[in-house]
TITI-487921 format. One record per residue (C-alpha): chain; residue number from 1; x, z, y. Coordinates in pm, 1 decimal. Each point is the difference from the previous one (the first is absolute). Example, Ala and Ser with C-alpha at 12.3 -4.5 7.8 and 13.67 -1.06 7.14 Angstrom:
chain:A resi:1 px:1230.0 pz:780.0 py:-450.0
chain:A resi:2 px:137.0 pz:-66.0 py:344.0
***
This chain:
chain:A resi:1 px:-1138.3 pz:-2394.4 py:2233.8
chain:A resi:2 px:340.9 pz:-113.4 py:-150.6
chain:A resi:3 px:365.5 pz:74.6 py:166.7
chain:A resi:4 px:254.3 pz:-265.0 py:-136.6
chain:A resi:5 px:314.9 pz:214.5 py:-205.4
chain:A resi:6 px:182.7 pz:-16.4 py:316.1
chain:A resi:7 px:-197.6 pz:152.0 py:213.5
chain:A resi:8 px:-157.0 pz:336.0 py:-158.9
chain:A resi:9 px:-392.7 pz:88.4 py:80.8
chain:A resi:10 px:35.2 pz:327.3 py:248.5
chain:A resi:11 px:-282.7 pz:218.8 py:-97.6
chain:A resi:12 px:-298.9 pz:-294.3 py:78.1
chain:A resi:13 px:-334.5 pz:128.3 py:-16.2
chain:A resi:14 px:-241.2 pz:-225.3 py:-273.7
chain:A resi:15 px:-380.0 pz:114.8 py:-115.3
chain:A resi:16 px:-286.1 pz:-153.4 py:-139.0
chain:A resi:17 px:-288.6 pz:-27.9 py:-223.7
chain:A resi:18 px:10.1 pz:-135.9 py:-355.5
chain:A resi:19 px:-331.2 pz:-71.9 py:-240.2
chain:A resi:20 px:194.5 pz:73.3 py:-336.9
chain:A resi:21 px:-194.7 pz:153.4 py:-283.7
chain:A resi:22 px:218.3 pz:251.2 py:-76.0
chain:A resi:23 px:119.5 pz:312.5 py:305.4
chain:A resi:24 px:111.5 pz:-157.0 py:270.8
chain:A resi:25 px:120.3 pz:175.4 py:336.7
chain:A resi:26 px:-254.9 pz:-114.7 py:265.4
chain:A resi:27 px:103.1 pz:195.6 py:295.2
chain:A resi:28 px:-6.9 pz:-145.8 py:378.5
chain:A resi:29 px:383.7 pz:-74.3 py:86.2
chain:A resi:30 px:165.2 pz:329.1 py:179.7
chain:A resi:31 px:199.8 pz:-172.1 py:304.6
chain:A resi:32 px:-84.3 pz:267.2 py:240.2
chain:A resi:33 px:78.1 pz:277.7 py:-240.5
chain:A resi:34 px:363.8 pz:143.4 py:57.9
chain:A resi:35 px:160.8 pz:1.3 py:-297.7
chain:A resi:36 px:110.8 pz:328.1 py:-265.0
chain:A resi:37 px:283.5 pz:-170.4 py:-109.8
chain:A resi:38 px:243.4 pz:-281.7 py:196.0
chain:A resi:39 px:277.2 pz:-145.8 py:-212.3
chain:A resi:40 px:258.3 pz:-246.8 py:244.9
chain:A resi:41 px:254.6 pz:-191.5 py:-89.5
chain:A resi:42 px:147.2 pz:188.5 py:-405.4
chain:A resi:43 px:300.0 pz:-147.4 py:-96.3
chain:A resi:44 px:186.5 pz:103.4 py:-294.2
chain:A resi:45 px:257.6 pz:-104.4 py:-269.3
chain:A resi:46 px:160.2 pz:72.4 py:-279.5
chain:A resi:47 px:337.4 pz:-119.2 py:-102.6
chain:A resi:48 px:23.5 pz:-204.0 py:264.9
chain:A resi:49 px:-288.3 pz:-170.4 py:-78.1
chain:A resi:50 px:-305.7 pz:0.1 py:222.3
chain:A resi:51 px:-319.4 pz:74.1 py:-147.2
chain:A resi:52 px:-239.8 pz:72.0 py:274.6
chain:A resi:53 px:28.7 pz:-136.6 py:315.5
chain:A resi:54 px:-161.6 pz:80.9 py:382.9
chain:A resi:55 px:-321.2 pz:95.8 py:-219.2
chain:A resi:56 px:-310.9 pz:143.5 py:268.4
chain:A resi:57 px:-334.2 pz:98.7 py:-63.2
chain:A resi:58 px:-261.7 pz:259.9 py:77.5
chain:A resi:59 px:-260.0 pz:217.5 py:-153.7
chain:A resi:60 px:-292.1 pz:96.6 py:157.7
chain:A resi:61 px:-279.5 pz:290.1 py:-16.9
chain:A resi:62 px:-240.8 pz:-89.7 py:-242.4
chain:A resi:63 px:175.8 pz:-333.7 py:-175.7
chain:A resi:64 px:138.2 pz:-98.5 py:-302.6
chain:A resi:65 px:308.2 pz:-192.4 py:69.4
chain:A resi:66 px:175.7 pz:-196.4 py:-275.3
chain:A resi:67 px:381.4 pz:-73.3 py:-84.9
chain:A resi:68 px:42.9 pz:-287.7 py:-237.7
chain:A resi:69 px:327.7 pz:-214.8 py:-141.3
chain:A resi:70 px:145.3 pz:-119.1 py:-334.3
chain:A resi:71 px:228.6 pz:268.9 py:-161.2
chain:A resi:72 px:358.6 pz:1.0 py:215.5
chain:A resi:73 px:-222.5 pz:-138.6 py:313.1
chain:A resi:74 px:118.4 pz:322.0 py:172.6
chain:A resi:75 px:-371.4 pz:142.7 py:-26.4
chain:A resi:76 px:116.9 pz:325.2 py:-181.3
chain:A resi:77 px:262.6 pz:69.2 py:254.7
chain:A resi:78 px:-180.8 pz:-55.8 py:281.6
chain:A resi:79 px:-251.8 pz:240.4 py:-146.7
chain:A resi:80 px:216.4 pz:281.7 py:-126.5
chain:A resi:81 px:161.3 pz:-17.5 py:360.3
chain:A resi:82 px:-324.3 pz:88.9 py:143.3
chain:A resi:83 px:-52.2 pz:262.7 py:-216.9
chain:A resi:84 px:302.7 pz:144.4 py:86.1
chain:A resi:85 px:211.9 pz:-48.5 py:-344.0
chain:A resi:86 px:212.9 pz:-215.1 py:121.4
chain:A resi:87 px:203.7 pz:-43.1 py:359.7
chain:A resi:88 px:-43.4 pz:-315.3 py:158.5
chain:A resi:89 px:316.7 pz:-166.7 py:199.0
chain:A resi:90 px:-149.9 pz:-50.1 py:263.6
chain:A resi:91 px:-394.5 pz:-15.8 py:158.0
chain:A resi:92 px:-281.7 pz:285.7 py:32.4
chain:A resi:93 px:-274.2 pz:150.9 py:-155.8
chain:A resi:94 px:-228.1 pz:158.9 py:245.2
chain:A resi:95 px:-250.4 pz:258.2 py:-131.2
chain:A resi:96 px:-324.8 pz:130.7 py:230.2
chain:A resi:97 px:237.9 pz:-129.7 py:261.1
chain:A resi:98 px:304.4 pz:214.0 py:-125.5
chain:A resi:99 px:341.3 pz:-170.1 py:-115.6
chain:A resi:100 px:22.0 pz:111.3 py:-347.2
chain:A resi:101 px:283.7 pz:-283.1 py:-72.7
chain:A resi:102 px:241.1 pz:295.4 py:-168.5
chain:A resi:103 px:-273.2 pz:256.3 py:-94.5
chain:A resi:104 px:28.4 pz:105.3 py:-355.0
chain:A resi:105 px:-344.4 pz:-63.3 py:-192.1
chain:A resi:106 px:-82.7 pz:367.7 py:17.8
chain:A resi:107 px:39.8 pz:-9.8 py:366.0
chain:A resi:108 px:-202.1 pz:-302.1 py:-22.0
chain:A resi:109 px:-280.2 pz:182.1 py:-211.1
chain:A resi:110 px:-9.3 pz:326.7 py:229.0
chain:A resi:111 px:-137.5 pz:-272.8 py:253.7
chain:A resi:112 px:-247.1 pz:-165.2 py:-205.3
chain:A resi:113 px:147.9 pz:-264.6 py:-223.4
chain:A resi:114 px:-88.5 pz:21.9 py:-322.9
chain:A resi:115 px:154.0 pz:-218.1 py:-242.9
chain:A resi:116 px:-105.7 pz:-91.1 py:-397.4
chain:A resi:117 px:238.9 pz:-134.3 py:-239.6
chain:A resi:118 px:-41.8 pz:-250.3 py:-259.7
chain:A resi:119 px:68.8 pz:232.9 py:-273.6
chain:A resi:120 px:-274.3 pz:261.8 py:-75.2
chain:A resi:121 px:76.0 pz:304.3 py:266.1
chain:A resi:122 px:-258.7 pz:260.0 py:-210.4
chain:A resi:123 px:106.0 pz:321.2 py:-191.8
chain:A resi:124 px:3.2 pz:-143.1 py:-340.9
chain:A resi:125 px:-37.0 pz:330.8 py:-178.8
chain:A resi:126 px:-246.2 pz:138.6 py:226.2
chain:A resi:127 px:-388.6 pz:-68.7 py:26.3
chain:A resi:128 px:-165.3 pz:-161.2 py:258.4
chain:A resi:129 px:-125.1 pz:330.1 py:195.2
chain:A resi:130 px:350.4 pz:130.1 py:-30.2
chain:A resi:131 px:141.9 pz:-316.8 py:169.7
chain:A resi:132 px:-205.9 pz:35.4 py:268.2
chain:A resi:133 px:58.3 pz:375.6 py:45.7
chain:A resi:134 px:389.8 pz:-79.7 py:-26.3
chain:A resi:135 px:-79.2 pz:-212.1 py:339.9
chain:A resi:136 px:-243.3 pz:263.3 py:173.7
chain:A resi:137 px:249.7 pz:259.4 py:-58.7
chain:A resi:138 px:217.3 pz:-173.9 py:231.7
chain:A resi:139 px:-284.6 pz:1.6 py:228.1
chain:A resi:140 px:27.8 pz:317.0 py:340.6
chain:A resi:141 px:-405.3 pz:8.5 py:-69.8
chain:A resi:142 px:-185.3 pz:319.2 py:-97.7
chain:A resi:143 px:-71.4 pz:-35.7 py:-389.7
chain:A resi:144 px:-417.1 pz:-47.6 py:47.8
chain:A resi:145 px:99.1 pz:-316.1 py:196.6
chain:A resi:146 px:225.2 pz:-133.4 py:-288.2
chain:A resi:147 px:-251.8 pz:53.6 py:-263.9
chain:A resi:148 px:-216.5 pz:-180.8 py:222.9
chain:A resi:149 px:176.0 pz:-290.3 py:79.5
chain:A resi:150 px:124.1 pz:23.5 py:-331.0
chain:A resi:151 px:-366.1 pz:-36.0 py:-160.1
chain:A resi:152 px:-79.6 pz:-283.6 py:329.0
chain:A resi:153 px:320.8 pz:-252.2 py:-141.8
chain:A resi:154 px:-147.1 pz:67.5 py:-349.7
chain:A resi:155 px:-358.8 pz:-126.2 py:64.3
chain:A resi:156 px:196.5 pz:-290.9 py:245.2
chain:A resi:157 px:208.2 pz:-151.1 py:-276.9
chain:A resi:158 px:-178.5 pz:100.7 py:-314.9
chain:A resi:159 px:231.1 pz:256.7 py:-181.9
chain:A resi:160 px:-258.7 pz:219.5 py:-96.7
chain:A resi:161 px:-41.7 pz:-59.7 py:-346.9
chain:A resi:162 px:339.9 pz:-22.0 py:11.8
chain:A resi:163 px:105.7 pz:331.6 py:162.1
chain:A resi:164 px:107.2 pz:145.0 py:-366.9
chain:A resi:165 px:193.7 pz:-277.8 py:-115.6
chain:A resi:166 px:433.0 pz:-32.8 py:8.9
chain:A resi:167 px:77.5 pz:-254.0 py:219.2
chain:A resi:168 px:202.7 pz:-158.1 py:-270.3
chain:A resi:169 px:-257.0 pz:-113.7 py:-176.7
chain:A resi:170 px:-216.0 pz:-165.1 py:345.3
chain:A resi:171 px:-39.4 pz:-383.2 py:-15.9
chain:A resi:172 px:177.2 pz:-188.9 py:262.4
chain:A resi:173 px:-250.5 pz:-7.8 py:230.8
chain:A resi:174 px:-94.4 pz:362.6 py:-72.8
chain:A resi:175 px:376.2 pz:73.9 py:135.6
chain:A resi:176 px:-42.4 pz:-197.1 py:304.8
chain:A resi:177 px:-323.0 pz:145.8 py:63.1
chain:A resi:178 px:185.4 pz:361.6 py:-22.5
chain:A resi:179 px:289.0 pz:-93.1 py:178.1
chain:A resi:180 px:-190.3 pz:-119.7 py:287.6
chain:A resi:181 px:-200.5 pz:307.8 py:6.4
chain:A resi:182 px:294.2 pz:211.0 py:48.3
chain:A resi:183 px:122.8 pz:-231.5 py:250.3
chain:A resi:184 px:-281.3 pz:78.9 py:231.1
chain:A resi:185 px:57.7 pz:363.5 py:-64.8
chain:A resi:186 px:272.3 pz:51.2 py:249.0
chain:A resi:187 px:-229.6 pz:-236.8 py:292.6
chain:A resi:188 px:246.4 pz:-309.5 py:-9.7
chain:A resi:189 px:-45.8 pz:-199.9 py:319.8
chain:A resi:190 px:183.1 pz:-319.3 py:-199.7
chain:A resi:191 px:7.4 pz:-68.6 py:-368.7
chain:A resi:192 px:276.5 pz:-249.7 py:-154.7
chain:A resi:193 px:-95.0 pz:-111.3 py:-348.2
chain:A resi:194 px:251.6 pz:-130.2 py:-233.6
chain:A resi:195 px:-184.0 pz:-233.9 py:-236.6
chain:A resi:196 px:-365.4 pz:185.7 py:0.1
chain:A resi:197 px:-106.5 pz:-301.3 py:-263.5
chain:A resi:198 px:282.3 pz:45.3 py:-223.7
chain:A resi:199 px:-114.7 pz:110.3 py:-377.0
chain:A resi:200 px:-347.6 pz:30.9 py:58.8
chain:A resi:201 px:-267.7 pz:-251.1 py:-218.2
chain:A resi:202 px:-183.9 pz:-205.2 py:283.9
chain:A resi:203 px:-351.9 pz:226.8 py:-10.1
chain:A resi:204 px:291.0 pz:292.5 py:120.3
chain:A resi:205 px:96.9 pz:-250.4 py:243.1
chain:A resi:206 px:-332.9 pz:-58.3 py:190.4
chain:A resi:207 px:-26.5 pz:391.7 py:19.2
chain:A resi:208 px:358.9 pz:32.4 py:172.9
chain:A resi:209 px:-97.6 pz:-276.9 py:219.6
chain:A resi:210 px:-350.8 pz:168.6 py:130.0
chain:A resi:211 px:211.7 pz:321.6 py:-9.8
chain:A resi:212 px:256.5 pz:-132.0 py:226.1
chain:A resi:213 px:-238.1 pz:-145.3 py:247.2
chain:A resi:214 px:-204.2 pz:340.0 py:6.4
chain:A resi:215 px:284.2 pz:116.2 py:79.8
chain:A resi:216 px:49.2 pz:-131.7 py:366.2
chain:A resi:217 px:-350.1 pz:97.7 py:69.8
chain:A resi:218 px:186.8 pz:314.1 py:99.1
chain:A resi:219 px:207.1 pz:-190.6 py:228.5
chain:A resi:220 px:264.8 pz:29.7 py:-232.9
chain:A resi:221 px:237.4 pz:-338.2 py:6.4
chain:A resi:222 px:131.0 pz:-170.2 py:-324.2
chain:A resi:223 px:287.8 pz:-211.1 py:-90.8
chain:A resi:224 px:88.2 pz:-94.0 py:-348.1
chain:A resi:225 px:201.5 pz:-238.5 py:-178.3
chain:A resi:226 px:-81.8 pz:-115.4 py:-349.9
chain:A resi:227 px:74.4 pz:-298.7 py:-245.6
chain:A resi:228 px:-395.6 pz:-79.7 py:-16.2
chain:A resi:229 px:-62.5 pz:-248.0 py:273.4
chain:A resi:230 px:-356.7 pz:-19.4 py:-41.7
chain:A resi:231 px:-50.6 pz:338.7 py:7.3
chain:A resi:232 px:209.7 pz:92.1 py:270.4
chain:A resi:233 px:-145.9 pz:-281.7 py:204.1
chain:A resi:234 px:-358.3 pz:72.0 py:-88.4
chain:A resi:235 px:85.6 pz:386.7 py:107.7
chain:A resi:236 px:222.9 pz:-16.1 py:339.8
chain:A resi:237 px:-136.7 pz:-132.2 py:339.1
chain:A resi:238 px:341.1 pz:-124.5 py:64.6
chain:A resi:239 px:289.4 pz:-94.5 py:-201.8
chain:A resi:240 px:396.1 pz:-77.4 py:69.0
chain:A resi:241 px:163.3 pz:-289.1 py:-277.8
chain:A resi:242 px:361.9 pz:90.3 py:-7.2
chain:A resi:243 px:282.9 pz:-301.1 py:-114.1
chain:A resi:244 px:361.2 pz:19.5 py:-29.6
chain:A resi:245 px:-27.5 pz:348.4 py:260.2
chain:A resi:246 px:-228.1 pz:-137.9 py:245.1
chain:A resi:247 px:-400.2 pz:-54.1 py:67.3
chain:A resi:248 px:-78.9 pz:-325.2 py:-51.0
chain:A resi:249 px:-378.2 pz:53.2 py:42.4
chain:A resi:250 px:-274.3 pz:232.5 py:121.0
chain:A resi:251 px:-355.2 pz:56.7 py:20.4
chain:A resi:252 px:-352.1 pz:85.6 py:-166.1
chain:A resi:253 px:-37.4 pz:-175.5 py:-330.9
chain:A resi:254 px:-161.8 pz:-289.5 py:141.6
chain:A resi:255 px:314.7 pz:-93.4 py:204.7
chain:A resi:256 px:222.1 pz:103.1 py:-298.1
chain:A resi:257 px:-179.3 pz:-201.0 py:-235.8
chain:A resi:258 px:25.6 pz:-284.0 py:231.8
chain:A resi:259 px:343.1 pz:33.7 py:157.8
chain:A resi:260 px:228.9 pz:-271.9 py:-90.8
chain:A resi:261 px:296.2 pz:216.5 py:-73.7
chain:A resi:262 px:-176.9 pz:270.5 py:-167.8
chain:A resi:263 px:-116.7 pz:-266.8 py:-259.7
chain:A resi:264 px:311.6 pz:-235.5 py:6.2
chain:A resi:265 px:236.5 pz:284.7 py:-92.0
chain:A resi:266 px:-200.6 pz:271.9 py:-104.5
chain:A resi:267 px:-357.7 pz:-20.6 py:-107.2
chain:A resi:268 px:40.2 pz:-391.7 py:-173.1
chain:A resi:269 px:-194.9 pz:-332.3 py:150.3
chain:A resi:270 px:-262.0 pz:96.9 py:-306.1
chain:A resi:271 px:-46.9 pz:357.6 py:25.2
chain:A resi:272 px:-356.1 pz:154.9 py:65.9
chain:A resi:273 px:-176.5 pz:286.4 py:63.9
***
C-alpha cells in the first residue's frame, strides 16, 4: 500500500506471509481486531519548522507494527509523542480506546504501555535476580507469586545462569533479554521499543526477533522503530516509512519492499532483503 507525501496513510491495515530464511512474522492480517493503540493526525514543530505532519496509524493485539524513516524523517518524534515524551500540536493518541493525547508516560504505563529505550534500562550495579526483584517489588502481589513469576520469566528468557551476574557486565542481547523480562513484569498490554537491534552482534539479533514475536503470542501488540531495515521488516507484520513528517508508504514487507516510494526515497532501486 503506498500514500503519496501529500496525502498521509490513516492507520491502513496490511498482513501477509513471507518465506524468508531467517524469523519472519507470519500472522493472518488483524482487520477485525479493534485496535490497543490509534494515533490520528500528530503534528508537531519545532522552531517553526514542521517535522511531523498529520501522521496516523494503529497497533493491534497481538502485532508487531513498525516505524521506519531516515534520521530527521520525523520518525523519532512521532514516536516519542506516542510515548508520551513529547506534546504533539495537534492530533490524538487513543489507548484501549482512551484519549491519552496529554497523559504523562507514567499515566500511560499505569494503563499498560510499556515503553524500552534505546539505551540499556538495567541496574548496572545490580545482578540479574536483583533486577528483577527491583521490578516485582513494585508488583501489589503476595511475595510466593513474585518468586514464582520471577523463576517463570527466568526459564522464558534464559537468565538463569545468569541470575548472579551485574548487569553491567551482560552482553547486549543479554540486556535486552533482561529488560524485556522486566517489562512483562508489570502485565504491559503495549510495548514500544526504541531500537531493540541496536548494539547487539546479529546471532543476539535473531534471539530479540523470536523474542519479540513470542511476545504477541500473549496478545501483547508491538511497535518499534529501528535503523535496521531488514530486521525490522523481517520482524513487524506492518510497517509505516516516514519522509519529510509524513507516511509515504505502508504495509507488510512484501508491499514495502515493492512500493515505489518506499524504494525511490527510502529503501534504494537496489536494495534487498
Amino acid at each position: 500500500m503506498t500514500s503519496g507525501s501529500d496525502n498521509p496513510v490513516h492507520g491502513g491495515e496490511a498482513g501477509g506471509e513471507t518465506d524468508s530464511e531467517t524469523a519472519v512474522s507470519t500472522k493472518e492480517p488483524a482487520a477485525e481486531q479493534e485496535p490497543l493503540l490509534r494515533v490520528e493526525g500528530l503534528t508537531k514543530s519545532y522552531t517553526g519548522k514542521l517535522v511531523v505532519h498529520g501522521v496516523s496509524f494503529s497497533v493491534e493485539p497481538g502485532r508487531i507494527v513498525g516505524l521506519l524513516g531516515k534520521n530527521g524523517a520525523g520518525k523519532t518524534t512521532t514516536f516519542r509523542m506516542t510515548i508520551g515524551m513529547v506534546n504533539p500540536e495537534e492530533g490524538q493518541i487513543f489507548f484501549m480506546g482512551r484519549d491519552v493525547t496529554r497523559y504523562p508516560m507514567y499515566k500511560r504505563a499505569r494503563l499498560g504501555m510499556g515503553y524500552l529505550s534505546q539505551e540499556p534500562s538495567v541496574f548496572r550495579g545490580l545482578t540479574v535476580e536483583q533486577n528483577l526483584n527491583a521490578i516485582l517489588e513494585l508488583s501489589p502481589m503476595p511475595t510466593a507469586d513474585r518468586v514464582r513469576k520471577r523463576d517463570e520469566l527466568v526459564e522464558e528468557f534464559g537468565l538463569g545462569k545468569l541470575l548472579n551476574s551485574k548487569a553491567a557486565i551482560l552482553s547486549g542481547g543479554e540486556k535486552r533479554r533482561l529488560e524485556i523480562a522486566r517489562a512483562l513484569i508489570m502485565e504491559p498490554r503495549l510495548i514500544l521499543l526504541d531500537e531493540p537491534f541496536s548494539g547487539v552482534d546479529p546471532i543476539a539479533v535473531s534471539e530479540i526477533q523470536q523474542i519479540i514475536m513470542k511476545l504477541t503470542d500473549r496478545g501483547i501488540g508491538i511497535l518499534l522503530t529501528d535503523h535496521n531495515v531488514r530486521e525490522t521488516l523481517n520482524t513487524t507484520d506492518r510497517s509505516y516509512i516516514i519522509l519529510d513528517g509524513r507516511i509515504i508508504a505502508h504495509g507488510n514487507r512484501e508491499q514495502i519492499l515493492s512500493d515505489p516510494n518506499a524504494r525511490k526515497y527510502y529503501l534504494g532501486e537496489r536494495f534487498k532483503m
